[in-house]
TIDRENVEX-945957 format. One record per residue (C-alpha): residue in one letter; x, y, z; residue number from 1. Coordinates in steps of 0.25 Angstrom, whole numbers, plus 2048, in hexadecimal, padded with zeros to 3 digits. Example, Ala and Ser with C-alpha at 12.3 -4.5 7.8 and 13.67 -1.06 7.14 Angstrom:
2
<"a"; <831; 7EE; 81F>; 1>
<"s"; <837; 7FC; 81D>; 2>
This chain:
370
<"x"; <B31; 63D; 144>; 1>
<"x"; <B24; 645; 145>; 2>
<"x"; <B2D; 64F; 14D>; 3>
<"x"; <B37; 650; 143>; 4>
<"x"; <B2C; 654; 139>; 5>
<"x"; <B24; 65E; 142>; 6>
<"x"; <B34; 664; 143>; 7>
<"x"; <B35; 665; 134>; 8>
<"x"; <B27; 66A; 132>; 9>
<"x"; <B29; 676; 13C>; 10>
<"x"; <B35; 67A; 138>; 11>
<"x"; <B31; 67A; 127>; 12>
<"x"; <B24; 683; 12E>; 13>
<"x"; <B2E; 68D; 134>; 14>
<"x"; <B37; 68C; 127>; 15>
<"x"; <B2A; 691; 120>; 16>
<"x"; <B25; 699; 12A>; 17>
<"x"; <B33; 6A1; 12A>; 18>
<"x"; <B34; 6A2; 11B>; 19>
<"x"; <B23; 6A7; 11C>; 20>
<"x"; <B28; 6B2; 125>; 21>
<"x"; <B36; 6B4; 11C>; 22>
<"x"; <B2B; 6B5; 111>; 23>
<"x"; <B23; 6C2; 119>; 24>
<"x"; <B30; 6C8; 11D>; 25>
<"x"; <B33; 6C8; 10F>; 26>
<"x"; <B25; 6CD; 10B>; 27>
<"x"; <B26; 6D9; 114>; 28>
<"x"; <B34; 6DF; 110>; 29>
<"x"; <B32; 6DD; 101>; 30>
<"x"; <B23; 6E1; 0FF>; 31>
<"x"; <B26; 6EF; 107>; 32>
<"x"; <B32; 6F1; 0FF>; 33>
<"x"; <B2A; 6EF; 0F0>; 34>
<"x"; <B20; 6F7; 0F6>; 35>
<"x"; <B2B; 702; 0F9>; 36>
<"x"; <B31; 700; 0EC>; 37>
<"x"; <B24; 703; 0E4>; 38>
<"x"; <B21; 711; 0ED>; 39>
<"x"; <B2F; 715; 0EA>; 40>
<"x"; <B2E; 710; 0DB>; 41>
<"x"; <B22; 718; 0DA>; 42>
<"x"; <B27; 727; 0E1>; 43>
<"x"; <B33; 726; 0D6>; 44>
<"x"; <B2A; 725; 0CD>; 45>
<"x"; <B21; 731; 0D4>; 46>
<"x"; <B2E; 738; 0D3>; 47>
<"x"; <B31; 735; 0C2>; 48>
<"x"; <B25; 739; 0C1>; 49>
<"x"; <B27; 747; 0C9>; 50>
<"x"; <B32; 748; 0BF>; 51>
<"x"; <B2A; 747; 0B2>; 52>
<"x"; <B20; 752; 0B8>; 53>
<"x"; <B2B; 75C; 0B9>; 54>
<"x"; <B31; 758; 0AB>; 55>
<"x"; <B3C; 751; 0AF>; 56>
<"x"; <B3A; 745; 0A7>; 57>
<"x"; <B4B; 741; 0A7>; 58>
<"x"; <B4C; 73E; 0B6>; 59>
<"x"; <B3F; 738; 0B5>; 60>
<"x"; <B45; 72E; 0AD>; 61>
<"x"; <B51; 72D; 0B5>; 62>
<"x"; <B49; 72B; 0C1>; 63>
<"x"; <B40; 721; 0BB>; 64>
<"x"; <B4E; 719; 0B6>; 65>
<"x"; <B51; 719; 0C4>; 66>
<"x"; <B44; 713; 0C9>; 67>
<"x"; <B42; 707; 0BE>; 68>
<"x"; <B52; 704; 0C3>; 69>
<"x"; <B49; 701; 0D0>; 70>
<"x"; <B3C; 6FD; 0CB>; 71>
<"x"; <B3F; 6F8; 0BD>; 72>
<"x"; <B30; 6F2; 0BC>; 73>
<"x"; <B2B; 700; 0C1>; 74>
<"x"; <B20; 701; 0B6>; 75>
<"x"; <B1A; 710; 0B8>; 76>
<"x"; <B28; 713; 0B7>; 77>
<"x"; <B2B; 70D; 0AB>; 78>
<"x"; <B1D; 714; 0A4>; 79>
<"x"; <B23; 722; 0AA>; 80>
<"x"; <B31; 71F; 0A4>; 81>
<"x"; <B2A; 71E; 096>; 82>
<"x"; <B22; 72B; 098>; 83>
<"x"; <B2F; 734; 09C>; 84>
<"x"; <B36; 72C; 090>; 85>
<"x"; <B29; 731; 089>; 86>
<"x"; <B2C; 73E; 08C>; 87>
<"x"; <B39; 741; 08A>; 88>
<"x"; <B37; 73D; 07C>; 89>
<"x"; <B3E; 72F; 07C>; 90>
<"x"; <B34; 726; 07A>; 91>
<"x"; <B3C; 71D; 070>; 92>
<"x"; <B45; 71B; 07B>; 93>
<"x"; <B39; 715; 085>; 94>
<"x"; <B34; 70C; 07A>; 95>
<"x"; <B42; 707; 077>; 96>
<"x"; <B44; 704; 085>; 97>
<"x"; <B37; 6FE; 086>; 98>
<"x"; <B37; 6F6; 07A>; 99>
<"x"; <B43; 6F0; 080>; 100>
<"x"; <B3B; 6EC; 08D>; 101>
<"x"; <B31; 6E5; 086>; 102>
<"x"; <B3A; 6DE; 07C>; 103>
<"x"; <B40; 6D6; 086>; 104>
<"x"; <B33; 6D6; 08C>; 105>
<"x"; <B25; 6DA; 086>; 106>
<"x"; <B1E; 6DA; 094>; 107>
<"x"; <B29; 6E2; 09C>; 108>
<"x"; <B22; 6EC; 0A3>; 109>
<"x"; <B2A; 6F7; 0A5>; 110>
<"x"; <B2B; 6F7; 094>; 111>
<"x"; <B1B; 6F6; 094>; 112>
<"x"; <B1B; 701; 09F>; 113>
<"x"; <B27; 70B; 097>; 114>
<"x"; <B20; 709; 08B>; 115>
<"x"; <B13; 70E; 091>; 116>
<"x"; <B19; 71B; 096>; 117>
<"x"; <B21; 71F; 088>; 118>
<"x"; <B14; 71B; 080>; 119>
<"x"; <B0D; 725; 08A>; 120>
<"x"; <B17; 72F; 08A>; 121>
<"x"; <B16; 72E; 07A>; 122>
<"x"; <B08; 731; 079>; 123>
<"x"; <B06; 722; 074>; 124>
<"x"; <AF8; 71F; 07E>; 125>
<"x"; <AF7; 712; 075>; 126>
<"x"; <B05; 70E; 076>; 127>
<"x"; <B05; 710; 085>; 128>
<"x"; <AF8; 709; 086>; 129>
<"x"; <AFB; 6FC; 080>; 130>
<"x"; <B0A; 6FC; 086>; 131>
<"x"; <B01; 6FE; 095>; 132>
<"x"; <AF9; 6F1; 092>; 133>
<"x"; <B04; 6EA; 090>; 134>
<"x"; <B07; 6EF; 09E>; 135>
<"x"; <AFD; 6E9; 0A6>; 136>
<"x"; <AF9; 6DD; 09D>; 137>
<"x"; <B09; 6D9; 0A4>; 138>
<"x"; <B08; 6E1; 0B1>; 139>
<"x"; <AF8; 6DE; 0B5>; 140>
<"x"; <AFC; 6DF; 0C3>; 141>
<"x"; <B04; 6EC; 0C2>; 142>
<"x"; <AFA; 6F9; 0C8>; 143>
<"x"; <B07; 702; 0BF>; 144>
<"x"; <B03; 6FA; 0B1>; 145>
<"x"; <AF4; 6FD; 0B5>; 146>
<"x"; <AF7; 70A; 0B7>; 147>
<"x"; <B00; 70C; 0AC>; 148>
<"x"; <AF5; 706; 0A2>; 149>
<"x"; <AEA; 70E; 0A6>; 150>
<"x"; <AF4; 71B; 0A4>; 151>
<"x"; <AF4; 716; 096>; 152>
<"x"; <AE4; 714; 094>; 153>
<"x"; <AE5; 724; 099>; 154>
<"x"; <AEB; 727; 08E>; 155>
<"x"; <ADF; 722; 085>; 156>
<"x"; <AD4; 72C; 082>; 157>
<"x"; <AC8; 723; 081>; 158>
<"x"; <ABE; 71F; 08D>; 159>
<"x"; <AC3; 70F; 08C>; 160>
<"x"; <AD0; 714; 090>; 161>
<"x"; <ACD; 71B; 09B>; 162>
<"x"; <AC5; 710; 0A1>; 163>
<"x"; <AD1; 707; 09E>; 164>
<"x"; <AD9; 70E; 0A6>; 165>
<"x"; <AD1; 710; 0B0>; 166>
<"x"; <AD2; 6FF; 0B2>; 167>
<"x"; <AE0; 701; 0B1>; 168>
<"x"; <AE1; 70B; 0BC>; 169>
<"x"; <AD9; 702; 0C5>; 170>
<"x"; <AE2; 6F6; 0C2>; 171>
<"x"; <AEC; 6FE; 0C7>; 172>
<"x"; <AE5; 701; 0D3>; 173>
<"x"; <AE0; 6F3; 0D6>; 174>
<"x"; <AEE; 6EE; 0D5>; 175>
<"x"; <AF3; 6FB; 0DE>; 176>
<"x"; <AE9; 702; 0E5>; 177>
<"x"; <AF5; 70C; 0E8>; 178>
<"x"; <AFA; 70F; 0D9>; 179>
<"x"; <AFC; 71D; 0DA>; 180>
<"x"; <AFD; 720; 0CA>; 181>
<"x"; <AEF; 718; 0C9>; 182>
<"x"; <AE7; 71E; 0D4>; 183>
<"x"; <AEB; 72B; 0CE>; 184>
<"x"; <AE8; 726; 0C0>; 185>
<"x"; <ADC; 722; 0C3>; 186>
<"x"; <AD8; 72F; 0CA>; 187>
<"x"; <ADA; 737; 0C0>; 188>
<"x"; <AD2; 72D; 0B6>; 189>
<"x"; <AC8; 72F; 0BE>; 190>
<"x"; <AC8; 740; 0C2>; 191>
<"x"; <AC0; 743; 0B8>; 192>
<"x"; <AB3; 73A; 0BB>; 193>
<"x"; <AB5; 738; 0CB>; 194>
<"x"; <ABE; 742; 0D1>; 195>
<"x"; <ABC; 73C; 0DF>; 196>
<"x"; <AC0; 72E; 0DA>; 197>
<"x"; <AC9; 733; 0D5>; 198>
<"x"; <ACF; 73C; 0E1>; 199>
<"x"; <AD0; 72E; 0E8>; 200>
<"x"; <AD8; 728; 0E0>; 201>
<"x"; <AE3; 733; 0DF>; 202>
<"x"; <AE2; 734; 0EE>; 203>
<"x"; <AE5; 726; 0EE>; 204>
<"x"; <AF2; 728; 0E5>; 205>
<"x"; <AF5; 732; 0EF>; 206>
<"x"; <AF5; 72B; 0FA>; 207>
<"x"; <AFB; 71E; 0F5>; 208>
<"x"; <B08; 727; 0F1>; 209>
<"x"; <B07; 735; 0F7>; 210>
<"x"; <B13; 73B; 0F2>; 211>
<"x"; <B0F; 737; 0E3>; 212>
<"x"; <B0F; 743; 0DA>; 213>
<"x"; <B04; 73E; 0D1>; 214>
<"x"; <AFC; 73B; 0DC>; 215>
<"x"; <AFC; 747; 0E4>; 216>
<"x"; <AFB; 74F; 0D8>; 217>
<"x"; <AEF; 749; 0D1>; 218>
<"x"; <AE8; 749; 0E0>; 219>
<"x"; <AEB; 758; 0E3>; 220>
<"x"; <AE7; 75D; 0D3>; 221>
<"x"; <AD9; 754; 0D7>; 222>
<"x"; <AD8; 75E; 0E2>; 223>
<"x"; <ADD; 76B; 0DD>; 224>
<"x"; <AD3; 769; 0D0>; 225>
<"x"; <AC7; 768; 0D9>; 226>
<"x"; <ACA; 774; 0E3>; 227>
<"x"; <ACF; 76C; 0EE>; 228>
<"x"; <ADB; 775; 0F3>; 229>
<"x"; <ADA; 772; 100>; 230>
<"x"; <ADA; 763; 0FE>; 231>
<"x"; <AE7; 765; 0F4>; 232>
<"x"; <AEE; 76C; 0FD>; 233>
<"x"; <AED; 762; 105>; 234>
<"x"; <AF1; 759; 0FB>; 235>
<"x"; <AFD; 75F; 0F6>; 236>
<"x"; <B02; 761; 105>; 237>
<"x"; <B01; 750; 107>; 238>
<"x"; <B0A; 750; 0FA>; 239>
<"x"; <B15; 75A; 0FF>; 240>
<"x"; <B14; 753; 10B>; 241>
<"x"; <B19; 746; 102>; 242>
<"x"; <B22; 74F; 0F7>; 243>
<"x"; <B23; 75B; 0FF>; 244>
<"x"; <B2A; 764; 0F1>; 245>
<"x"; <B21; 75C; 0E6>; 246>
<"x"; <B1F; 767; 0DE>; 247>
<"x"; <B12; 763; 0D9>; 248>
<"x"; <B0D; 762; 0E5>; 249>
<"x"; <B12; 771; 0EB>; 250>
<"x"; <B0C; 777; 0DD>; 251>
<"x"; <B00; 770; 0E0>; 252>
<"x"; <AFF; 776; 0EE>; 253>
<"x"; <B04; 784; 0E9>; 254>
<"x"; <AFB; 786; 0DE>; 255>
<"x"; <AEF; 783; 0E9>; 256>
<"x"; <AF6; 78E; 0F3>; 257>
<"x"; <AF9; 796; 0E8>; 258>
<"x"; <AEA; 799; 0E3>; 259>
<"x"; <AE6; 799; 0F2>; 260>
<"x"; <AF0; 7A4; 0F3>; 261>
<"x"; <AFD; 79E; 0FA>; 262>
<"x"; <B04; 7A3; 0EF>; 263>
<"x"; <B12; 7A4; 0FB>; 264>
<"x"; <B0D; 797; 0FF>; 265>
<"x"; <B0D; 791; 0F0>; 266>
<"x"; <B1B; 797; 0EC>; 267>
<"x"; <B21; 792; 0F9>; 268>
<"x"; <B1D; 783; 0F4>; 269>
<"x"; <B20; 785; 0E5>; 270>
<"x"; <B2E; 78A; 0EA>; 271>
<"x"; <B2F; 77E; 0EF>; 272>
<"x"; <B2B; 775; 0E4>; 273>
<"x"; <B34; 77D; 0DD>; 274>
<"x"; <B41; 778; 0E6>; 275>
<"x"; <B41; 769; 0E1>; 276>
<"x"; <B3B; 76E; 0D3>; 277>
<"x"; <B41; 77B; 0CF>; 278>
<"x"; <B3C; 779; 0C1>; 279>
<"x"; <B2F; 775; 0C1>; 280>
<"x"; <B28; 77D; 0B7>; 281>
<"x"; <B1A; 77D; 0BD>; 282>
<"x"; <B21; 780; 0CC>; 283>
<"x"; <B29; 78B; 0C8>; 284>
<"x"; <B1B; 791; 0C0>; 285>
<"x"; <B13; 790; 0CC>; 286>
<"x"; <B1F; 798; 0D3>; 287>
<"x"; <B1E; 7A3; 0C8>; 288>
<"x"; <B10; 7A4; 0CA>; 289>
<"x"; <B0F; 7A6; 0D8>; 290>
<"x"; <B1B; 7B0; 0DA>; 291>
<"x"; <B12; 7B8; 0CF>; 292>
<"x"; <B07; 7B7; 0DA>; 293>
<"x"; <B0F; 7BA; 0E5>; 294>
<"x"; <B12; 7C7; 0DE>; 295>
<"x"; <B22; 7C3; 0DD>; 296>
<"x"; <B21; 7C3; 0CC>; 297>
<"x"; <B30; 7C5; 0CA>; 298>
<"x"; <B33; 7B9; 0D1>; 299>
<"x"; <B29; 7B1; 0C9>; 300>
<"x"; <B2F; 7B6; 0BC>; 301>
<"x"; <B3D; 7B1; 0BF>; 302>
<"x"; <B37; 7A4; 0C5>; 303>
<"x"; <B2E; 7A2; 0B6>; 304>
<"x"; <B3C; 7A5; 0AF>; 305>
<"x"; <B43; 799; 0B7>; 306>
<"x"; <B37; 791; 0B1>; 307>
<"x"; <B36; 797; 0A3>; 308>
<"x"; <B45; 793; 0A2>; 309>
<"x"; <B40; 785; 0A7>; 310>
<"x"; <B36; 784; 09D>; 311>
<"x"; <B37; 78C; 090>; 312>
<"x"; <B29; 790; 089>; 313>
<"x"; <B21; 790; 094>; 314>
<"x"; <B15; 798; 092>; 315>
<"x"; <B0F; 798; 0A0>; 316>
<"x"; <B1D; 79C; 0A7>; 317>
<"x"; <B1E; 7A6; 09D>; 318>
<"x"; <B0E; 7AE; 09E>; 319>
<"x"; <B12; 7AE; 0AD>; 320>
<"x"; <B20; 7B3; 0AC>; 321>
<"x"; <B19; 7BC; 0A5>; 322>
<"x"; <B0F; 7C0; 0AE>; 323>
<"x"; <B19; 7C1; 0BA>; 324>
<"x"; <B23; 7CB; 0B2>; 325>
<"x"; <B15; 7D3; 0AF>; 326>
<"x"; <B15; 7D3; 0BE>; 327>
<"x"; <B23; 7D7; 0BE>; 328>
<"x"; <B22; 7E2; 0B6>; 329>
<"x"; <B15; 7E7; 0BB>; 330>
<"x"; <B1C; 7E8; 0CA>; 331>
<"x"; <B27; 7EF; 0C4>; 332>
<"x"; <B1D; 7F9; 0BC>; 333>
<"x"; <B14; 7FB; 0C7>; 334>
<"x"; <B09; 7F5; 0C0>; 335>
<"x"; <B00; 7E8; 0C6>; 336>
<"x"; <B02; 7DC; 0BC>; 337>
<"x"; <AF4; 7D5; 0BB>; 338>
<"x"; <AFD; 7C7; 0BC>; 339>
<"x"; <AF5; 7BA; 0BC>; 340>
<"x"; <AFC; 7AF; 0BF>; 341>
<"x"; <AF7; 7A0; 0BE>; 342>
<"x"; <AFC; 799; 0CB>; 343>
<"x"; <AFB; 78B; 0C6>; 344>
<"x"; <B06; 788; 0BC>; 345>
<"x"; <B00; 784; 0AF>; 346>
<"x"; <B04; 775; 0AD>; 347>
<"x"; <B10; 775; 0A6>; 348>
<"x"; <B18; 769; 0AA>; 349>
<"x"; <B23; 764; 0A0>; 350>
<"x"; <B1E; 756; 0A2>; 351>
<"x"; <B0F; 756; 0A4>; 352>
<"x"; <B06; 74E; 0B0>; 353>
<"x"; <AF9; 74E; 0B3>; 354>
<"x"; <B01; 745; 0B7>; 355>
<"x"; <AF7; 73F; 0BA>; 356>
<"x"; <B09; 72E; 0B6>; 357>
<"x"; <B01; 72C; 0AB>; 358>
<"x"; <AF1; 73D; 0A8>; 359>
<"x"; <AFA; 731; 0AD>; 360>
<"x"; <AFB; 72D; 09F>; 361>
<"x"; <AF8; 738; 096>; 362>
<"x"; <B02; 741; 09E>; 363>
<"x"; <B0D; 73F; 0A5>; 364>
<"x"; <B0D; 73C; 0B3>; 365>
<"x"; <AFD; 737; 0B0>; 366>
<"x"; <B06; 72E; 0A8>; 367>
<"x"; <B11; 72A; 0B2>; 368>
<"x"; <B03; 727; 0BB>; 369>
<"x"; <AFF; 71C; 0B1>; 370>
């Protein structure tokens, strides 16, 4: 008897030990794959994001349909949905959709989280606020309600807000060390008082996604705005090496060649921005600009009548056509043109980013931060 019952007891503890090690086995396929999931949620959404900077605000929309298809709980992606609804005028739209949501469910987040985005993208700061309260008093453990709460204290003009949202970013930060939009937001909260501290964190955001736009582009403005070209340089090239034709970041690194006197070297990476973005505003400048240096102003008229045609009224494109068919003429007269050409494209993007995604907030890819 007492060896039929040692025989049951080993064999429950080898049933137990099996399904322990089943347990694990299953552990270790599914926490990879959510892990996975999350970093490929996140680079679509760097991508919309890439989109709204270049004014493309309808295939944003389409890509982020596609992403909530995937990631319907996705909340970022649902406050970034609101802002491009925000700016392509259809704001009754967003609310209609998000009334719905939270008809059926008044704590739904991604109807708190879309609501957010459209208050933002309406200039509503109060709105947006109250709706990003509502977000993390149901989501407390979420580092992107966090983040997307202290986007909307930002938005606040008064020394309580800012602290607020300086709690809020370190929630964030508590819950996910790695948060990309929070380190960055919080960086930039903190530039003007501690620019070191506030280097370490967009380092940080940096490292935890090297190929984030928003990342690379608030760390390398850090550096260019305190003279440090050498270390930008550097900077911009880790960024290639992760989107080797990210036009940002070959602008970046052109304009630093540019005023260092590489205008052949700085055409040669416009060029090549301008082969995955032929339409880029600020690019096809830039190119105008250095052809006028390099002494070739012909080809920078015709290359500032492609962008004229792109974008009608603007006053920039327009004084520098103007100073390279002075030049023209001038050549053709004899006559040296005293041209003066401003390398750095005046910022002019159709949809604004000091981007800072989510000012995160208060601009648009600031906003798309927060």
């Amino acid at each position: 008897m007492v060896l039929v019952v040692q025989a049951d007891l080993d064999c429950a503890m080898r049933l137990r030990l099996l399904a322990a090690a089943l347990a694990c086995l299953c552990l270790l396929v599914i926490i990879p794959c959510a892990t996975g999931g999350e970093i490929a949620a996140e680079e679509q959404l760097d991508h919309v994001t890439d989109l709204m900077r270049m004014g493309h605000l309808d295939e944003a929309r389409t890509n982020l349909g596609t992403l909530q298809e995937t990631y319907p709980d996705h909340l970022r992606s649902w406050m970034v949905y609101g802002l491009v609804l925000g700016y392509l005028d259809r704001v009754d739209e967003g609310l209609a959709e998000a009334g719905e949501r939270l008809a059926r469910d008044p704590t739904d987040g991604p109807g708190l989280a879309l609501t957010v985005g459209l208050r933002v993208g309406n200039g509503e700061a109060a709105a947006a606020q109250a709706a990003s309260v509502q977000l993390v008093d149901r989501f407390p453990e979420s580092a992107d309600a966090w983040d997307i709460h202290g986007g909307a204290l930002t938005l606040q003009d008064d020394a309580n807000a800012a602290a607020e949202a300086q709690t809020a970013f370190d929630r964030a930060l508590a819950i996910d060390p790695r948060h990309v939009d929070a380190l960055i937001n919080r960086g930039e909260q903190t530039m003007p008082t501690d620019p070191a501290e506030a280097e370490r964190y967009l380092r940080r955001a940096v490292d935890a996604r090297p190929g984030s736009t928003d990342a690379n582009e608030a760390y390398t403005t850090l550096l260019v705005s305190q003279n440090r070209t050498a270390e930008a340089l550097e900077a911009y090239d880790r960024w290639l090496q992760q989107k080797p034709l990210a036009p940002l970041a070959l602008m970046g690194k052109a304009i630093i060649l540019a005023d260092q006197g590489h205008h052949e070297d700085a055409l040669w990476l416009i060029e090549s921005g301008l082969r995955t973005e032929p339409e880029n505003r600020d690019v096809l400048y830039m190119k105008g600009a250095l052809l006028i240096d390099l002494g070739r102003p012909q080809e920078a008229v015709n290359v500032l009548n492609d962008l004229i045609a792109l974008h009608p009224g603007d006053e920039e494109a327009e004084s520098l056509r103007s100073e390279a068919a002075a030049a023209v003429q001038a050549r053709s007269t004899g006559v040296t043109a005293n041209v003066t050409t401003a390398t750095t494209p005046a910022a002019k993007s159709p949809v604004p980013m000091a981007v800072a995604v989510l000012a995160l907030i208060a601009a648009l890819c600031c906003l798309h931060r927060r």
